[in-house]
N, C-alpha and C positions, 0 to 999 in steps of 0.2 A: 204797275208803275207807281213810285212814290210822290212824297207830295215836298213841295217847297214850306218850311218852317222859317217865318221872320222872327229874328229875336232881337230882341232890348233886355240892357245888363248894365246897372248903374257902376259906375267906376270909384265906388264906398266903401268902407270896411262890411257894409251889410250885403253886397256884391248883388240887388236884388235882381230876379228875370224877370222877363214878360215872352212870352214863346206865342207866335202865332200860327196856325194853317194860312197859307196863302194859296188863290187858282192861281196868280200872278204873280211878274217880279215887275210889274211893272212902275213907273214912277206915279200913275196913281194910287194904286194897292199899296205901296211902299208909303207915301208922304200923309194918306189919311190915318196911319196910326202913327206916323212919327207925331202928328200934327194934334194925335187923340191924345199921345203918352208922355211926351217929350217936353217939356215947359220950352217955349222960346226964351233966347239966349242960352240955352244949352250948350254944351261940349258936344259934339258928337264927332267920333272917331270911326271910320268907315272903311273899307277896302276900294278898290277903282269903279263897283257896279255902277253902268253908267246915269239910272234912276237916282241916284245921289248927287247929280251933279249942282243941282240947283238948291241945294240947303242953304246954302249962306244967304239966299237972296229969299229964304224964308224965315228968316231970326233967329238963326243958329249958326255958331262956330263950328266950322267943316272941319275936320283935318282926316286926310288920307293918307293910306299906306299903299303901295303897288306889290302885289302880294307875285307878280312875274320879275318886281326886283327882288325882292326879301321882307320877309316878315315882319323886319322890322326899320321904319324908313331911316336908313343914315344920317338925314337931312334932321329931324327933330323928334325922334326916339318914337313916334305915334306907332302903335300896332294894335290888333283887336286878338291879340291872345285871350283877352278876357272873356268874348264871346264865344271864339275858339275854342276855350279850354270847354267850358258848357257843350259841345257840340256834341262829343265823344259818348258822355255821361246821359247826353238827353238821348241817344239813338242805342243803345244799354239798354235804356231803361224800356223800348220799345221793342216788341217784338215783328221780325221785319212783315210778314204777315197784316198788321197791322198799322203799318206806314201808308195808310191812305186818307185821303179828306175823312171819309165817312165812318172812320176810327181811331184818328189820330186824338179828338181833342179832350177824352179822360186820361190820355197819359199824358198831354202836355199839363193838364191842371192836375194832376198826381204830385209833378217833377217840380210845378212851380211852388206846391203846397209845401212837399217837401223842403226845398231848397230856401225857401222864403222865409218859412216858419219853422224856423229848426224846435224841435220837441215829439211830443206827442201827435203823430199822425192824425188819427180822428179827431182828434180835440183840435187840431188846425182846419182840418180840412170844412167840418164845423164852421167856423169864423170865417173862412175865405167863402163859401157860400152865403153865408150870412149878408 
């Protein structure tokens, strides 16, 4: 069985990730790293999960897309292709084999090393340990 990955993707020309293993989707598992990563007063752009419902009322800008209407809301252009497009590229980079808790999280910190510090791989990987 595979595992649930929570991702954060800043919406900046540096596009940065943060990927996580999760046992849960639930709205605890879910709010203690928005709560860890996320500055209040943030943007956050989300899909309909229903763990999300309560952002605004924890000092953050909600906006949702209804991803069973379209991708992208007609209503005011919000969509999370940004995270989307990461999705593809992060499950690549995994071999499926290896899509569980208890081996997922050297390639989510490979992808994020990657992805974050564009250059030289061990000389990144180096500093993000650090």
């Amino acid at each position: 069985m595979g595992v649930w990955v929570f991702g954060i993707v800043e919406r900046t020309p540096q596009r940065k990730i943060l990927l996580f293993p999760v046992e849960k989707r639930d709205k605890a598992t879910l709010f203690d790293l928005i709560n860890k990563y996320i500055k209040k007063q943030s943007i956050i752009y989300s899909d309909g999960w229903r763990a999300y419902n309560t952002l605004h009322l924890e000092g953050y800008y909600h906006y949702v897309v209804n991803h069973s209407i379209g991708f992208v809301s007609p209503l005011d252009g919000v969509h999370t292709n940004t995270i989307e497009g990461n999705w593809s590229s992060v499950k690549v980079s995994i071999p499926k084999r290896h899509r569980v808790l208890t081996k997922i999280d050297s390639y989510l910190v490979e992808y994020m090393v990657k992805r974050n510090e564009l250059g030289d791989f061990e000389t990144n990987i180096i500093k993000f340990l650090l």
